[in-house]
Structure formats: structure tokens, C-alpha cells
C-alpha positions in Angstrom: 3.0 -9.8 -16.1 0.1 -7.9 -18.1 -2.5 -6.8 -15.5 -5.1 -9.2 -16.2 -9.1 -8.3 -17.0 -9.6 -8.9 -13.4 -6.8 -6.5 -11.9 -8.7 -3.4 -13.6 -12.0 -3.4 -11.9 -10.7 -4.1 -8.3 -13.3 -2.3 -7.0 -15.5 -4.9 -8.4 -14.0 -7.5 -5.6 -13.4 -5.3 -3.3 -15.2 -5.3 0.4 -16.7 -2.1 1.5 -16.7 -0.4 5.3 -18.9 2.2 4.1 -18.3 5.7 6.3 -20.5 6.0 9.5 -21.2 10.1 8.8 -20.5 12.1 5.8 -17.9 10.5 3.9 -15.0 12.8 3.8 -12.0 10.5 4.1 -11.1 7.2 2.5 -8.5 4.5 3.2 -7.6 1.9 0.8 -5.5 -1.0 2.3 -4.1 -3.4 -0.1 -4.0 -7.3 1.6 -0.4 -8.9 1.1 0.5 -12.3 -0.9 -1.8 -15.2 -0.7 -4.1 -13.0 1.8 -7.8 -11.3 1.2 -9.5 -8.7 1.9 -11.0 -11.2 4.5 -7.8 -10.7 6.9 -8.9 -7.0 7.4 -12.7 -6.8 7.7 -12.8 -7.0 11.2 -9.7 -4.9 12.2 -10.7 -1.8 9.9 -14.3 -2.3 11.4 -13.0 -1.7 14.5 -10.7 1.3 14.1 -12.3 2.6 11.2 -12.3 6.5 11.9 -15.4 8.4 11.5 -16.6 9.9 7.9 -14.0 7.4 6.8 -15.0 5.1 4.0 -12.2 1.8 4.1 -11.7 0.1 0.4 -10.5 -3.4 1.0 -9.3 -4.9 -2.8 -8.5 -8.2 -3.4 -5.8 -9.1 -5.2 -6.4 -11.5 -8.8 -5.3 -14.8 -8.1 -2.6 -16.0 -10.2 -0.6 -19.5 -10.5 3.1 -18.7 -8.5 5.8 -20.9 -8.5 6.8 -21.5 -4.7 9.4 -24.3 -4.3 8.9 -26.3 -7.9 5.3 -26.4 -7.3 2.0 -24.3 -8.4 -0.3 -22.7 -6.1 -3.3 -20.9 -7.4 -2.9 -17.5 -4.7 -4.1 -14.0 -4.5 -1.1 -11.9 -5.8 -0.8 -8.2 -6.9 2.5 -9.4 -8.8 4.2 -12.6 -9.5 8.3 -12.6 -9.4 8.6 -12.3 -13.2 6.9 -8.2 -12.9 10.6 -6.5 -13.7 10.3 -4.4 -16.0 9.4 -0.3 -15.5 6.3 -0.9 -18.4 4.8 -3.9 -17.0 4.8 -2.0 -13.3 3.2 1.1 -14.9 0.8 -1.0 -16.0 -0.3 -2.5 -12.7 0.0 0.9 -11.0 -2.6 2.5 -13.4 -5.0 -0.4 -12.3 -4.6 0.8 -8.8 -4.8 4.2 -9.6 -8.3 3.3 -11.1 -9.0 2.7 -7.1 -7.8 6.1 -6.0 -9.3 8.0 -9.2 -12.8 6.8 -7.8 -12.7 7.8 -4.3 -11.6 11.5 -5.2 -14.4 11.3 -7.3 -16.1 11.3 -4.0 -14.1 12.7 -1.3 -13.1 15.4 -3.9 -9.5 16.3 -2.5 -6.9 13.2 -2.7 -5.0 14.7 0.5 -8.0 12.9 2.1 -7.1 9.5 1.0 -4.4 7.2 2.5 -3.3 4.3 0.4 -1.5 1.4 2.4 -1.0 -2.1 2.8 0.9 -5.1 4.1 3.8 -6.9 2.6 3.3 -6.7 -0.7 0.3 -5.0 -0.3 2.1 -2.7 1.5 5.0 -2.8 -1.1 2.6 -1.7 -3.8 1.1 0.7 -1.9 4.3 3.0 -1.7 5.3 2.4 -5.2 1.7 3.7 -6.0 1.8 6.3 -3.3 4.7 7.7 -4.8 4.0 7.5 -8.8 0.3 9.1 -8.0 0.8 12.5 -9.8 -3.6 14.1 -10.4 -3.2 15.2 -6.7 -0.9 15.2 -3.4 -2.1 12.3 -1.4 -2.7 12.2 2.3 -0.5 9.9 3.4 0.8 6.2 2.3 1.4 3.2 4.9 3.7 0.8 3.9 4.0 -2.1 6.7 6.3 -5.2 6.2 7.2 -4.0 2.6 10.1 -3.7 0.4 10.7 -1.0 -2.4 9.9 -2.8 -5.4 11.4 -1.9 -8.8 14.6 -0.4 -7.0 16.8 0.0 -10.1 14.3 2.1 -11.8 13.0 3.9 -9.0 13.0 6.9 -10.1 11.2 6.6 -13.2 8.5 6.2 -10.6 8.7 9.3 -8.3 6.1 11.8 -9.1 6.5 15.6 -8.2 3.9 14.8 -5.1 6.3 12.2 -4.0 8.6 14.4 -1.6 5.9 16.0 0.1 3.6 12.9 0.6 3.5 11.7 4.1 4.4 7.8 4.4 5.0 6.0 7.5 7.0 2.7 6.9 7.0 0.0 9.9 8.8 -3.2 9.6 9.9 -5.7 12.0 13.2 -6.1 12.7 13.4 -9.5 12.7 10.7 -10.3 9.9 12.1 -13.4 7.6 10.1 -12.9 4.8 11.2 -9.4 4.3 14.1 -8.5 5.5 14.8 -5.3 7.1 17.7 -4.8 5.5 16.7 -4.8 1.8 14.0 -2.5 2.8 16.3 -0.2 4.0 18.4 0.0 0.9 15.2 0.6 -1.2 14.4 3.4 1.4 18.2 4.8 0.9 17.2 5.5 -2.4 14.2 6.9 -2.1 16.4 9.6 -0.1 19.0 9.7 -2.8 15.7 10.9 -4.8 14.5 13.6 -2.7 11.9 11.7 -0.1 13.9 12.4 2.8 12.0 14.8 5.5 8.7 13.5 4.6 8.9 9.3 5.6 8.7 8.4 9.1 10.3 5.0 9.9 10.0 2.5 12.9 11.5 -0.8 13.2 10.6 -2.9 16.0 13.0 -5.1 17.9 11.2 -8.4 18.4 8.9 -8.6 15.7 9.0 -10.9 12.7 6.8 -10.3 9.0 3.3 -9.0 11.2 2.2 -5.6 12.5 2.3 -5.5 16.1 0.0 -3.9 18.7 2.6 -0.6 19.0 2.2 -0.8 15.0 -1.1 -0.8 14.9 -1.3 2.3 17.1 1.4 3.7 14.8 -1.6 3.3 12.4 -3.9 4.7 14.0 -2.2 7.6 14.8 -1.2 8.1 11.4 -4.1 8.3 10.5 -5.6 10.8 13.0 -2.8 13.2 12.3 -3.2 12.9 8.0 -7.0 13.2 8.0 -6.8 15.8 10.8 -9.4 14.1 12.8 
């Protein structure tokens, strides 16, 4: 997939929580397949922390192929986004995101990136890749590690050092558990081993639960130091 006209000014579509204070901190949560920005407004509202300016993109939409049929839906990639140039590609149009808050916030260890599904997938492949600055942490809820046979054409020299929290549920069916843990074996194999902190909760399918949110939260609070 090329990263279409549309994928390089996200900001452009993207909703704002503006920072109640000085803005020192940003988080920028990427929506997963077929969702908007629209699923988050309200929940980032609420536990937006303070001088903490929240970037909501929206994904391009894009015709996918689901079952024979077409479906005109909000995607950050379609299935046929393989190779290592194409996901360069769409990582740079991200990276356009994060360039632009430390712009403002001035030091990228006070930015989080994170998402959900494939938000969240994207996220961590971003997280990782992002080599101006060490980030401040990356979330990566209900996602997979994308791109797993190239890898580590991907891993920057922040990437071991990083903080990332990954939560999935255990019994999610859209992305299973288990595939995300092979991904996150590799990511070990490449160094990122003392710096991700897993939890995978017993009972929960492809959502983020209320312990997750905490997890969150929390996160969150400890990265930014608040």
C-alpha cells in the first residue's frame, strides 16, 4: 500500500483534547480497524492527565476486502502492506505526528504513542522505529507485532530502552494472544527484553478492560512523572 495524500497530514483529521495547564506532555492514541477518533473522545476527556495535550488521528479510509466483499473503512493498513519499504513508508507519516508535538513539548520522553488493535499494532512498530529522540513510553493494547519477519530492520537504538506496556486479552478472537506473543519473542531475541511490561487478562476478549484501563493510567502517571 503507498500511504495515500491523506495518511500524511493526519494531524489534519485528527481531534484535539487540548492540555488543561501548560502543555508539557502529549499522548497520541491511534483508533484500531474500522474505528475513529470518535471511540476515544470521551474516555481521554475523562482521564486526560493535566498539562497533557491527547492527539486523536483518524485513520484514511480505504476499500478492504472482508469475506469477498468491499467495505469502505478507516484502516492504517490493508492486508497487502508486507513489505519492509511500503511499512517505512507509513511509519514516516506517523512520525510526521510525533515530529510535531516535540516541536512543542520539546523533549520526546514526554510523548507516549499508543493505540488499540491495530492502532495499537502500529503504535509499537512506530514506537520502536522512532530514532530523533527516546520516547516516553508506547501502549500497545489488543495488538500484534506487525512485520515480524523483518523486525529488526525496524528496531531503532531507542528501542531497548523505551518503556512499552503491552495488554491483551487472553481470550481476544480477533487477535490472538498467541501470535502476539511470538512477535513479542522476537522482539526479545532483539534486545527489548527488561524494558516491556506485559499483562494478559484471563476473561477478556479483543477490548481493554476496566483493570486495563487503570494499567493505562498508571502507565501513564509513572512515564510522564506526574
Amino acid at each position: 500500500m503507498a500511504v495515500s495524500a491523506s495518511m500524511k497530514n493526519l494531524i489534519d483529521t485528527a481531534h484535539i483534547i487540548e492540555s488543561k495547564g501548560t502543555h508539557k506532555y502529549s499522548i497520541i492514541w491511534l483508533h484500531g480497524f474500522g474505528d475513529s477518533s470518535d471511540g476515544y473522545k470521551d474516555l481521554f476527556t475523562q482521564i486526560q492527565p493535566p498539562n497533557t495535550r491527547v492527539v486523536l488521528p483518524n485513520a484514511p479510509k480505504q476499500l478492504i476486502t472482508i469475506q469477498g466483499r468491499q467495505h469502505n473503512l478507516r484502516s492504517w493498513y490493508g492486508e497487502e502492506a508486507k513489505d519492509a519499504q511500503k511499512g517505512l513508508e507509513l511509519i514516516e507519516s506517523v512520525n510526521e505526528l510525533i515530529d510535531g508535538e516535540l516541536k512543542l513539548v520539546k523533549d520526546a520522553s514526554h510523548i507516549i504513542i499508543g493505540g488499540f488493535s491495530q492502532g495499537g499494532s502500529l503504535s509499537l512498530l512506530v514506537g520502536i522505529n522512532y530514532s530523533k529522540q527516546q520516547l516516553g513510553g508506547i501502549i500497545c493494547c489488543g495488538g500484534d507485532v506487525v512485520y515480524k519477519d523483518k523486525i529488526s530492520q525496524f528496531i531503532s537504538e531507542y528501542a531497548a530502552k523505551v518503556p512499552i506496556l503491552v495488554y491483551h486479552g487472553k481470550d481476544d478472537d480477533r487477535v490472538k494472544w498467541d501470535d502476539t506473543k511470538t512477535g513479542l519473542d522476537l522482539l526479545k531475541q532483539n534486545g527489548l527484553k527488561d524494558n516491556i511490561q506485559v499483562v494478559v487478562e484471563d476473561g477478556v476478549k479483543h477490548t481493554i478492560s476496566e483493570k486495563g484501563l487503570h494499567l493505562i493510567v498508571m502507565f501513564i502517571i509513572k512515564q510522564f512523572k506526574l
